[in-house]
Backbone and ligand atoms as CSV (ligand in chain L), in Angstrom:
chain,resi,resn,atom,element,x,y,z
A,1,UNK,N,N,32.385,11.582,10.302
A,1,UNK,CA,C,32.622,10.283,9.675
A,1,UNK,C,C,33.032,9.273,10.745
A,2,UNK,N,N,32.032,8.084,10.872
A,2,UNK,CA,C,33.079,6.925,11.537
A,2,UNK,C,C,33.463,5.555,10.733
A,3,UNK,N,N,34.351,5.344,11.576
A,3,UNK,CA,C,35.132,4.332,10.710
A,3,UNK,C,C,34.452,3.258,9.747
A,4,UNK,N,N,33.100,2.945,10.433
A,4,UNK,CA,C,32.151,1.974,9.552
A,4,UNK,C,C,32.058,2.859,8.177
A,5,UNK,N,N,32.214,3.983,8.088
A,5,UNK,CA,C,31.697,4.645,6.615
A,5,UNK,C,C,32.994,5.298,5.584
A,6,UNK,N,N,34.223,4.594,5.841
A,6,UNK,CA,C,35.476,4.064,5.231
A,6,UNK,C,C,34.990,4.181,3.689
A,7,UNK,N,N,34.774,4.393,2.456
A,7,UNK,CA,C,34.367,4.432,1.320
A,7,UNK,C,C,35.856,3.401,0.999
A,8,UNK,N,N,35.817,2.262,0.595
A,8,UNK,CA,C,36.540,1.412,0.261
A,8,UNK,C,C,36.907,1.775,-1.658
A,9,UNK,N,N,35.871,2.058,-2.230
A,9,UNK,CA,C,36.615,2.765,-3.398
A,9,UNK,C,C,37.136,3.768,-3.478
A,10,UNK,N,N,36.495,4.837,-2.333
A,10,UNK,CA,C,37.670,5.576,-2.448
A,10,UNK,C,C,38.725,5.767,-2.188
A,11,UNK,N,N,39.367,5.045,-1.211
A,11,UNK,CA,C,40.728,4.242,-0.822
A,11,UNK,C,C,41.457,3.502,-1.856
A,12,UNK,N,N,40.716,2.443,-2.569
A,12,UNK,CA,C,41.942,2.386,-3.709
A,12,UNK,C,C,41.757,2.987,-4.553
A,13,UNK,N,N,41.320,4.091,-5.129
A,13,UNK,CA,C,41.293,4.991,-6.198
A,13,UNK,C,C,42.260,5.780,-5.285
A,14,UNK,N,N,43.045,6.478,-4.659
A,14,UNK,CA,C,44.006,7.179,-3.671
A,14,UNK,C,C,45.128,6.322,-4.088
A,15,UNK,N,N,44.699,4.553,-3.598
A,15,UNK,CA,C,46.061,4.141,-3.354
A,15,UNK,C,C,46.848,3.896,-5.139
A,16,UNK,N,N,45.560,3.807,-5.903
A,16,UNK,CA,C,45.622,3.271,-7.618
A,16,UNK,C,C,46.275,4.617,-7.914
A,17,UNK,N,N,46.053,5.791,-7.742
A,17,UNK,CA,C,47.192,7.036,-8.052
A,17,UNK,C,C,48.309,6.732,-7.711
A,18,UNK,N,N,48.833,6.427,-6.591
A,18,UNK,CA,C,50.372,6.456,-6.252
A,18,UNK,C,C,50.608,5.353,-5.988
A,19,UNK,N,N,50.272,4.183,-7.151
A,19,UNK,CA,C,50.941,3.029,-7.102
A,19,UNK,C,C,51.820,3.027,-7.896
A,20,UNK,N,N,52.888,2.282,-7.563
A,20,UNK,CA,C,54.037,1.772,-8.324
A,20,UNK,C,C,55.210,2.506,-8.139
A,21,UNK,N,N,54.979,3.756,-6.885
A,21,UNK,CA,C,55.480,4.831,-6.512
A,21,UNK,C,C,56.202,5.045,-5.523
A,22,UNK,N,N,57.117,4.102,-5.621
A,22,UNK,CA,C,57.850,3.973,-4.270
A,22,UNK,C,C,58.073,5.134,-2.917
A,23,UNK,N,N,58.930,6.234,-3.923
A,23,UNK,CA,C,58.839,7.596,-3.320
A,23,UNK,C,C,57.600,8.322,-3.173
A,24,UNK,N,N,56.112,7.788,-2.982
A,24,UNK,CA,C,55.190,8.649,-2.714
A,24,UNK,C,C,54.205,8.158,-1.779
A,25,UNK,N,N,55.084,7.655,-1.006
A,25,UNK,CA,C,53.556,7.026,0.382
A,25,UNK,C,C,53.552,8.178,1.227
A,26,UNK,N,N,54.737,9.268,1.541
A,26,UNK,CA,C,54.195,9.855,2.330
A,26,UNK,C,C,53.022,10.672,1.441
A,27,UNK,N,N,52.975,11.063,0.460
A,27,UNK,CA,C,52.006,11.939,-0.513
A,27,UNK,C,C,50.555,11.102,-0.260
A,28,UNK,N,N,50.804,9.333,-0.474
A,28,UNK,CA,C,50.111,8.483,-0.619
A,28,UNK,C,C,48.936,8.796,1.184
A,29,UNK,N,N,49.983,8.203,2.035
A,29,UNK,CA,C,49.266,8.586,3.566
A,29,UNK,C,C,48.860,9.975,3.760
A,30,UNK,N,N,49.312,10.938,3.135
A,30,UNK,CA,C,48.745,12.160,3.531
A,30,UNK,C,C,47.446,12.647,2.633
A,31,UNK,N,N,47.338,11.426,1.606
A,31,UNK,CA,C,46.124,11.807,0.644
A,31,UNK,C,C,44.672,11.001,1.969
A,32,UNK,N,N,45.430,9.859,1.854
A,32,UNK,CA,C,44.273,9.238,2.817
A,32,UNK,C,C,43.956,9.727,4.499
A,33,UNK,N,N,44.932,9.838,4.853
A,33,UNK,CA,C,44.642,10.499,6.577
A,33,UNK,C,C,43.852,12.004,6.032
A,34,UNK,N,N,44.207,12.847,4.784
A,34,UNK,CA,C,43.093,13.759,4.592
A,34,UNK,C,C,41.748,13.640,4.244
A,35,UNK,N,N,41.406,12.178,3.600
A,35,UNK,CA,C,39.969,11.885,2.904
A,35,UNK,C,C,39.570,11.065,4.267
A,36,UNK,N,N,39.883,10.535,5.158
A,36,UNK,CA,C,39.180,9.938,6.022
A,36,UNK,C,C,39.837,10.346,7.334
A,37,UNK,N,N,40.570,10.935,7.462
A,37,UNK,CA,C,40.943,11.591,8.422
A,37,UNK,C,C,41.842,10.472,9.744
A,38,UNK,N,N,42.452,9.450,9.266
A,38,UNK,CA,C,43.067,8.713,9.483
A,38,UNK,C,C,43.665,7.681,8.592
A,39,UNK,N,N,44.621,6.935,8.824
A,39,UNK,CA,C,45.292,5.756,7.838
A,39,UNK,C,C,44.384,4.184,8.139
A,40,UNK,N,N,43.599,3.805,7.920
A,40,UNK,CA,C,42.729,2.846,8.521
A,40,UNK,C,C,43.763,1.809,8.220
A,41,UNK,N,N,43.750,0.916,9.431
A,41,UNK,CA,C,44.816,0.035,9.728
A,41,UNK,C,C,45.046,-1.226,8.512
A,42,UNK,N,N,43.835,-1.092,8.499
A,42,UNK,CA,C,43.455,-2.726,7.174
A,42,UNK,C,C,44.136,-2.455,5.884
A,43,UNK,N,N,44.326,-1.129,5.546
A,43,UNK,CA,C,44.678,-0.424,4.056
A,43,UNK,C,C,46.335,-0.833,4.036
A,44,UNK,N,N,46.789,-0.610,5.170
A,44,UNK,CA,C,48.594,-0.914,5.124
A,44,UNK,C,C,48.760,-2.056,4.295
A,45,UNK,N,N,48.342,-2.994,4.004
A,45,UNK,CA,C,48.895,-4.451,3.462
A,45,UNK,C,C,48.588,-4.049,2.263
A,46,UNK,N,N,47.258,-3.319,1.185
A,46,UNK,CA,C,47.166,-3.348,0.678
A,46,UNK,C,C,47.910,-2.146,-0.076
A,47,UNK,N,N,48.605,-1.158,0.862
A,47,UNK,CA,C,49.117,-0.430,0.109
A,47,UNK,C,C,50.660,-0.959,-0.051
A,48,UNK,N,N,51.036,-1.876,0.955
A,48,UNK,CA,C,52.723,-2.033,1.092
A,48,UNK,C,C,52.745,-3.028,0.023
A,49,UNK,N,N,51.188,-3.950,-0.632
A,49,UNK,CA,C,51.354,-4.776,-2.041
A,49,UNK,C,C,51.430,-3.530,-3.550
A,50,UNK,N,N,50.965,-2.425,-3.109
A,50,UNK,CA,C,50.743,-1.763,-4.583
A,50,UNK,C,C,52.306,-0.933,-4.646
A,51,UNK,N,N,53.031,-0.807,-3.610
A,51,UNK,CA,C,54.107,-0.212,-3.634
A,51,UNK,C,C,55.317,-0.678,-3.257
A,52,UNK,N,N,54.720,-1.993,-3.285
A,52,UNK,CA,C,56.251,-3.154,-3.780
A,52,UNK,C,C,56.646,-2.927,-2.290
A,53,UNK,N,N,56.373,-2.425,-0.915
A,53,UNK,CA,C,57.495,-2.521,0.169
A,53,UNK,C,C,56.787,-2.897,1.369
A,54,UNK,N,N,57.772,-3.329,2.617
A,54,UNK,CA,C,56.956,-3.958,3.443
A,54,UNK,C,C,55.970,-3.018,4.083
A,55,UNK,N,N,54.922,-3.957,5.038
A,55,UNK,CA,C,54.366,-2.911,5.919
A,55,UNK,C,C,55.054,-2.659,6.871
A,56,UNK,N,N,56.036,-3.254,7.541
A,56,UNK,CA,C,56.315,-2.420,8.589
A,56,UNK,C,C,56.939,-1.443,8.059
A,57,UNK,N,N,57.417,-1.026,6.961
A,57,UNK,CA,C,58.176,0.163,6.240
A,57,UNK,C,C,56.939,1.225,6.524
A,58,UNK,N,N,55.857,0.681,6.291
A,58,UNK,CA,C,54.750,2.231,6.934
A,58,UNK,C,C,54.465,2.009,7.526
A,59,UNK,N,N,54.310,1.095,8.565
A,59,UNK,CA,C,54.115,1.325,10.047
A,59,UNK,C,C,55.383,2.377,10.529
A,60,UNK,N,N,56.578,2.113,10.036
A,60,UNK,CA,C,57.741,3.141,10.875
A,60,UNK,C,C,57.236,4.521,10.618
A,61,UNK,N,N,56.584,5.202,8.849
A,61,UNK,CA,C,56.433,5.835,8.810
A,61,UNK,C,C,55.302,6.882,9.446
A,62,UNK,N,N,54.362,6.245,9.479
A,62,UNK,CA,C,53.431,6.417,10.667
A,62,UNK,C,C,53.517,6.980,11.979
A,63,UNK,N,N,54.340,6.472,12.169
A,63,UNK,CA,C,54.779,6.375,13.685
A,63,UNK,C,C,55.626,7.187,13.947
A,64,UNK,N,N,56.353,7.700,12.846
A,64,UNK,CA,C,57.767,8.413,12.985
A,64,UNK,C,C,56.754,10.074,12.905
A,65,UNK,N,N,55.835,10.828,12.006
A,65,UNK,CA,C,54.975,11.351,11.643
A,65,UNK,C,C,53.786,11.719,12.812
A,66,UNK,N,N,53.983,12.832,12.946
A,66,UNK,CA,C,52.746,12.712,14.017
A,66,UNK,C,C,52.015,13.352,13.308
A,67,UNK,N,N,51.709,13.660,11.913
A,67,UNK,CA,C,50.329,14.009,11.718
A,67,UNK,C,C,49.803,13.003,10.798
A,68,UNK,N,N,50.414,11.871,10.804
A,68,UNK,CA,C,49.837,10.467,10.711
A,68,UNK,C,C,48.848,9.619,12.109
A,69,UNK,N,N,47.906,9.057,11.789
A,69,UNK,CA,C,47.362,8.299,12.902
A,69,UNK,C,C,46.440,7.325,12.328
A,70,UNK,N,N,46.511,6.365,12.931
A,70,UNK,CA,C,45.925,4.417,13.008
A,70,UNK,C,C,44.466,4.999,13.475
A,71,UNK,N,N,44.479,5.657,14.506
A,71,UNK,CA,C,42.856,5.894,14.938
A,71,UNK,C,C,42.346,7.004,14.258
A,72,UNK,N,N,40.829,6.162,14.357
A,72,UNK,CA,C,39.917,7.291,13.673
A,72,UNK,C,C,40.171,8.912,14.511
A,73,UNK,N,N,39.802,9.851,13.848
A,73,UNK,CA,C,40.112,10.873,14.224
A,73,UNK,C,C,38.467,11.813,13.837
A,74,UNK,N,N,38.179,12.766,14.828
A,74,UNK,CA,C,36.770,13.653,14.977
A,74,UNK,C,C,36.575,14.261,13.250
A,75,UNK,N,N,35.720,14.979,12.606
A,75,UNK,CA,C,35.571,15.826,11.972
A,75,UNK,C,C,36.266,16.956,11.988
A,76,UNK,N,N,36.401,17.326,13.517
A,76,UNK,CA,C,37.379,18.481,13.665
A,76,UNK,C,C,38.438,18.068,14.861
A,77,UNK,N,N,39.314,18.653,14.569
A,77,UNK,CA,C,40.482,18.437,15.281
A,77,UNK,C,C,41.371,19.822,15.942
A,78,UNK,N,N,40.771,19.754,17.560
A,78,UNK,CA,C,41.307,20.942,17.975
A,78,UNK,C,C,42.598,20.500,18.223
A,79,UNK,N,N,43.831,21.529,18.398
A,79,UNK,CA,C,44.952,21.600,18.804
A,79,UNK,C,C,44.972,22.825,19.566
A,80,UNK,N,N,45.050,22.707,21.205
A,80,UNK,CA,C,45.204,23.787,22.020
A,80,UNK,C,C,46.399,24.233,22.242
A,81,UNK,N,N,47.087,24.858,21.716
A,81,UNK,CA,C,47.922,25.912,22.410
A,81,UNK,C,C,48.747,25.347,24.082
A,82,UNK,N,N,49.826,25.263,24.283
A,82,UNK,CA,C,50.313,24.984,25.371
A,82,UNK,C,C,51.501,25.324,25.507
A,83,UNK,N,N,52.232,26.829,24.657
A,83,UNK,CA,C,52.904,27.182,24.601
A,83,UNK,C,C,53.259,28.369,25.590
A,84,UNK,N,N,54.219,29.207,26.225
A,84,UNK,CA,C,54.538,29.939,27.009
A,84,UNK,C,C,53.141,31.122,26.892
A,85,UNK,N,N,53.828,31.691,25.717
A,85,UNK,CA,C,52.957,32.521,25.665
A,85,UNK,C,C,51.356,32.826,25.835
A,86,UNK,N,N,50.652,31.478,25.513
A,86,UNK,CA,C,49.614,31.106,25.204
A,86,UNK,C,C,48.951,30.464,27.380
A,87,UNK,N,N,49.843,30.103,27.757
A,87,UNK,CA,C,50.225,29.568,29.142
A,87,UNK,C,C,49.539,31.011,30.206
A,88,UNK,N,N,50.711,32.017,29.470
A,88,UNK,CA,C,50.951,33.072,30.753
A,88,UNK,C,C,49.323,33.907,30.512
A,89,UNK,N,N,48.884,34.002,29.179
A,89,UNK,CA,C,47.124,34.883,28.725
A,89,UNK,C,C,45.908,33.444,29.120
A,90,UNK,N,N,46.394,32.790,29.761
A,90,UNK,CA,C,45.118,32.007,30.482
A,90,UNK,C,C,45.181,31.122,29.246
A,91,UNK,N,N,45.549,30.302,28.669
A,91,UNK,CA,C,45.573,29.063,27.890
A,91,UNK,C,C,45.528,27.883,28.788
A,92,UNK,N,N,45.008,27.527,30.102
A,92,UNK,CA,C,45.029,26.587,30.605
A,92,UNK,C,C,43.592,26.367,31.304
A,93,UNK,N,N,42.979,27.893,31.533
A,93,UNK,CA,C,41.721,27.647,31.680
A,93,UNK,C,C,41.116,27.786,30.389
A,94,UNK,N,N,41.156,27.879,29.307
A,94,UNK,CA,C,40.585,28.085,27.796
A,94,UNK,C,C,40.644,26.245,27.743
A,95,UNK,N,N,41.933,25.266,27.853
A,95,UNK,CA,C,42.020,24.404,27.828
A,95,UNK,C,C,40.515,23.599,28.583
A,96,UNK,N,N,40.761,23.727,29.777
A,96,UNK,CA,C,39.454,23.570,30.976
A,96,UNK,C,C,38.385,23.579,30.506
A,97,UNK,N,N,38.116,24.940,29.637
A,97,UNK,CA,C,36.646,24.708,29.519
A,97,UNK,C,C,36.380,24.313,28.089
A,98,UNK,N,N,37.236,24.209,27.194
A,98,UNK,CA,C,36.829,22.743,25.977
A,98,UNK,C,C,36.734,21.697,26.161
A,99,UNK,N,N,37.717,20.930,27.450
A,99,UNK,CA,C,37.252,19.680,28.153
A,99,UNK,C,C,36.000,19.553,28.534
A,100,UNK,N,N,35.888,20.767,29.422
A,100,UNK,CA,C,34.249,20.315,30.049
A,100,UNK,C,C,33.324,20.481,29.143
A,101,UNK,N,N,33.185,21.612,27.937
A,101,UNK,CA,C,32.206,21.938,27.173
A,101,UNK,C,C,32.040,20.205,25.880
A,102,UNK,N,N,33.334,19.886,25.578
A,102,UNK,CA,C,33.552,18.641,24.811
A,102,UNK,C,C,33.323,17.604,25.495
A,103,UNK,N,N,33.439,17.702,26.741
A,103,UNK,CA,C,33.373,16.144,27.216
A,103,UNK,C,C,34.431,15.052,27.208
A,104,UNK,N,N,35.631,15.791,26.756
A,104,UNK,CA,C,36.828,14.996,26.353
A,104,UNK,C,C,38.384,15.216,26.862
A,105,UNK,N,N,38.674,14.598,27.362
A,105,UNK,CA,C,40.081,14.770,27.405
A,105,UNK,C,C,41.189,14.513,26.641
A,106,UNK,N,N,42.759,15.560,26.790
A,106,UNK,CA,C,43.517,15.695,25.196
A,106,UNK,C,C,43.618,14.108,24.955
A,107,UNK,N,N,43.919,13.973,23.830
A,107,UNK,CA,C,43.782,12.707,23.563
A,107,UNK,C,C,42.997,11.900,22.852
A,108,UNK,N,N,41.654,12.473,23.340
A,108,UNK,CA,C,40.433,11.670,23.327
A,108,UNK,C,C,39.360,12.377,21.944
A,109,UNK,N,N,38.753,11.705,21.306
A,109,UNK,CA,C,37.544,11.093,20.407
A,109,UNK,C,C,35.907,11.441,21.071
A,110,UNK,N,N,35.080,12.324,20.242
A,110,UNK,CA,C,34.116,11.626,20.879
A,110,UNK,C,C,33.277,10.789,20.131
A,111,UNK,N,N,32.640,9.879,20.881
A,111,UNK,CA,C,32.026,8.609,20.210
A,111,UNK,C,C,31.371,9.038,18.881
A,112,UNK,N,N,30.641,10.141,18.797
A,112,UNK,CA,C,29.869,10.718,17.286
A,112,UNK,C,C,31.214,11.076,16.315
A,113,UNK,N,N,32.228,10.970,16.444
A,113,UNK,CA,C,33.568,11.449,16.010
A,113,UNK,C,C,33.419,13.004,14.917
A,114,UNK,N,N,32.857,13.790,16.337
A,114,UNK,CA,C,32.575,15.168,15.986
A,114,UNK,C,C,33.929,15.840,16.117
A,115,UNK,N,N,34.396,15.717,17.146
A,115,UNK,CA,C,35.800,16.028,18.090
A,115,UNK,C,C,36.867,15.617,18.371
A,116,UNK,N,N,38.117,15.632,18.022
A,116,UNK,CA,C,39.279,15.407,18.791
A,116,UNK,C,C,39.889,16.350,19.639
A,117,UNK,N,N,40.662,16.088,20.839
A,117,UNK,CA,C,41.057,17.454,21.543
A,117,UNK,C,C,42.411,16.664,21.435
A,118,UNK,N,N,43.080,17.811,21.283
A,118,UNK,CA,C,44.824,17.332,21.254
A,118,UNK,C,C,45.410,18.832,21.752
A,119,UNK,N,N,46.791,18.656,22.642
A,119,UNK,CA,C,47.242,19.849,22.796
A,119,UNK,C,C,49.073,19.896,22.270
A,120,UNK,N,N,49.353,20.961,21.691
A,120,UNK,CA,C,50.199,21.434,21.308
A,120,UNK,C,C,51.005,22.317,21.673
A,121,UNK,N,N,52.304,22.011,21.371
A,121,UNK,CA,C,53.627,22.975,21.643
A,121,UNK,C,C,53.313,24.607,20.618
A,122,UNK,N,N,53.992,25.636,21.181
A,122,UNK,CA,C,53.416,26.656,20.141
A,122,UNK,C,C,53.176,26.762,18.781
A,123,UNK,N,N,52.030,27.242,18.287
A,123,UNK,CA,C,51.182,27.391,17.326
A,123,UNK,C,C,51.752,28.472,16.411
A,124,UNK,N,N,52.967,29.514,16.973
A,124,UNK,CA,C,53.467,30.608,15.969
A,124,UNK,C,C,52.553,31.808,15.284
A,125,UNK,N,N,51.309,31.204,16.506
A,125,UNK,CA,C,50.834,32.997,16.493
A,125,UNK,C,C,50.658,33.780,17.765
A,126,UNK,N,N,51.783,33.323,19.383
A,126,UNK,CA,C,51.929,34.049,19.902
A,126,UNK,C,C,51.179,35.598,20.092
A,127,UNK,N,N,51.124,36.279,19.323
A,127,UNK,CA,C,50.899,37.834,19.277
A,127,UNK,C,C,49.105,37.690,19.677
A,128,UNK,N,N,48.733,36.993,19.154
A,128,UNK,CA,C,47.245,36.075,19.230
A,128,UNK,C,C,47.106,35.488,20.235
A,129,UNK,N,N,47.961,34.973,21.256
A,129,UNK,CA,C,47.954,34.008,22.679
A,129,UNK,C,C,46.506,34.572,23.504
A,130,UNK,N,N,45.773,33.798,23.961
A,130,UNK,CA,C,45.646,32.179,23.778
A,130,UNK,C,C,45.321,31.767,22.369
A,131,UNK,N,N,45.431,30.753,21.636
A,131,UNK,CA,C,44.976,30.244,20.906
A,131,UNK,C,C,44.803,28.725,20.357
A,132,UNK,N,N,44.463,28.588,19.322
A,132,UNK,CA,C,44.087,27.009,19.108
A,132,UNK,C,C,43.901,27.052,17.536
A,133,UNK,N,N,44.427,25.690,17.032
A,133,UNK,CA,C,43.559,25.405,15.699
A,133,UNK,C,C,42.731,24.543,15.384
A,134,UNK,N,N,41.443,24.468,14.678
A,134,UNK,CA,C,40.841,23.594,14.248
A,134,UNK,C,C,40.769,23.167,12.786
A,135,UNK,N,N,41.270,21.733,12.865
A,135,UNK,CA,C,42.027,21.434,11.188
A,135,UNK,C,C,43.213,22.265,11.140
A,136,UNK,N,N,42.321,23.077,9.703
A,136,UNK,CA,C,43.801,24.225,9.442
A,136,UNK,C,C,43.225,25.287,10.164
A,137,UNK,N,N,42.457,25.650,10.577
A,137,UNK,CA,C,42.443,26.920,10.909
A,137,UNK,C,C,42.480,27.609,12.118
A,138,UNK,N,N,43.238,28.692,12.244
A,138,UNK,CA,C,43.349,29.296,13.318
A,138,UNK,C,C,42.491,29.514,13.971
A,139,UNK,N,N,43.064,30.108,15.441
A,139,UNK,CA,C,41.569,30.739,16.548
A,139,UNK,C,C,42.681,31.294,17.504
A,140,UNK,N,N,42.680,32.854,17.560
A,140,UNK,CA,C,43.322,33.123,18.306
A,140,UNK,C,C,42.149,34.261,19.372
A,141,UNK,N,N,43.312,35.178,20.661
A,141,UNK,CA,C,42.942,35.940,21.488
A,141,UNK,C,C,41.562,35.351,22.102
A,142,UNK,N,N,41.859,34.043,22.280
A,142,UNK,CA,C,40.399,33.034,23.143
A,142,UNK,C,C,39.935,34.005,24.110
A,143,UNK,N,N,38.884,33.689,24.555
A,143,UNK,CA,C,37.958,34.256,25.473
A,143,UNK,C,C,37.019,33.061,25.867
A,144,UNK,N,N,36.669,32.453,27.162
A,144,UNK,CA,C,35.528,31.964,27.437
A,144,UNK,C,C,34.027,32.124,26.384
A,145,UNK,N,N,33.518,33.359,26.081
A,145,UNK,CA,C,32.635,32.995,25.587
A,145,UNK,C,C,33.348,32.863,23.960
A,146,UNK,N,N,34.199,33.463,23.548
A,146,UNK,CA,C,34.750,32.765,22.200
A,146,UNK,C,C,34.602,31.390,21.530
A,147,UNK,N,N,35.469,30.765,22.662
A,147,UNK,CA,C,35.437,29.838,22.694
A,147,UNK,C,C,34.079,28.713,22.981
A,148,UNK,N,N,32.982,28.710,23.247
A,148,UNK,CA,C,31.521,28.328,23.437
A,148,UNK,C,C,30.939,28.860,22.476
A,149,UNK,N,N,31.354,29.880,21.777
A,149,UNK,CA,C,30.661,30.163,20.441
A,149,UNK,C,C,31.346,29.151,19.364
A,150,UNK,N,N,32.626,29.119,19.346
A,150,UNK,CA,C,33.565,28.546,18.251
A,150,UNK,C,C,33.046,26.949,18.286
A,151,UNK,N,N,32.842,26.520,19.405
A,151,UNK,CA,C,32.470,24.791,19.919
A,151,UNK,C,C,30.820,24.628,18.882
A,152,UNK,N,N,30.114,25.720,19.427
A,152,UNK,CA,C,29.010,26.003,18.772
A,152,UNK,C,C,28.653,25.807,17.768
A,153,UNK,N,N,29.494,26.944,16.677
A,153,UNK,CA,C,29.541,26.373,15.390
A,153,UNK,C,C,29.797,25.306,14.605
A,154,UNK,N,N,30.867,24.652,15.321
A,154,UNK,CA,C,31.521,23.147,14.671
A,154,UNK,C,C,30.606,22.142,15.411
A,155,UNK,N,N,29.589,22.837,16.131
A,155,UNK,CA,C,28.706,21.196,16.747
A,155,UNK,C,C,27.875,20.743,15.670
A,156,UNK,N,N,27.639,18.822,16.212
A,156,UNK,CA,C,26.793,18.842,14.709
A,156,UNK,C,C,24.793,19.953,14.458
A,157,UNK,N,N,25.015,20.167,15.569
A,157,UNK,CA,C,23.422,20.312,15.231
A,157,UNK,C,C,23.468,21.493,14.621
A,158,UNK,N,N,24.825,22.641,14.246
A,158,UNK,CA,C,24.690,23.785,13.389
A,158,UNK,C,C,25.256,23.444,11.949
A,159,UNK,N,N,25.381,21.675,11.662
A,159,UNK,CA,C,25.841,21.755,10.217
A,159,UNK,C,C,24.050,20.886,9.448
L,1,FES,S1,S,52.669,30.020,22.743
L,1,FES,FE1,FE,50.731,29.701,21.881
L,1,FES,S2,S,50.987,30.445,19.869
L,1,FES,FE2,FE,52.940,30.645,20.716
């Protein structure tokens, strides 16, 4: 999905559920950063009018939230592993070669917004080190070619 393809009804049909709902923007932002996979910046005014409060009241929240985000975000969203455990079983060359195989560095989008690469403090499946998640789902005991298979599957030309 990129941002040009925003379904604008389906945004206020999200925001028309939890209007009038003071106590439910985080429910509210976590409905929308899940249907479009970000909080699209333009929607704040219109949600801080349906819920009576300012925007910077969700801008703080946003911001305070890190699994909130203003930018568009990939289809899939790796989170690499950068935890001890995950460190000492080669989690830094596993890191290496999703950069080079993605084309992206942590941080970074790619323009088809197939991909995000982001890296993370431990993941709490240790016993599994190296590992990573994409979305929700796990990927543990990485391997080079694991990992080029796993990229594989989530590329667009196998959906
Ligand atoms: S250090 Fe990577 S899962 Fe714990």
């Amino acid at each position: 999905m990129t941002p040009k393809d925003i379904d604008s009804e389906r945004l206020s049909a999200i925001i028309d559920k939890h209007k009038a709902e003071r106590w439910s923007l985080i429910p509210l932002l976590q409905e929308i950063q899940e249907a479009f996979g970000y909080i699209p910046p333009e929607s704040i005014e219109t949600i801080a009018y349906a819920l009576n409060i300012f925007p910077v009241e969700i801008q703080g929240v946003i911001t305070f939230y890190a699994g909130f985000s203003l930018l568009p975000k990939g289809k899939y969203v790796l989170k690499v592993c950068r935890g001890t455990a995950c460190h000492v079983k080669g989690g830094r060359s596993i890191l290496r070669l999703i950069k080079s195989e993605l084309g992206l560095e942590e941080g970074e989008t790619g323009e088809d917004y197939q991909f995000t690469l982001e890296t993370t403090a431990c993941l709490g499946a240790c016993a599994l080190a190296p590992t990573m998640m994409i979305n929700r789902s796990y990927f543990g005991k990485l391997s080079p070619p694991k990992v080029t298979a796993i990229l594989a599957h989530h590329s667009k030309e196998k959906e």
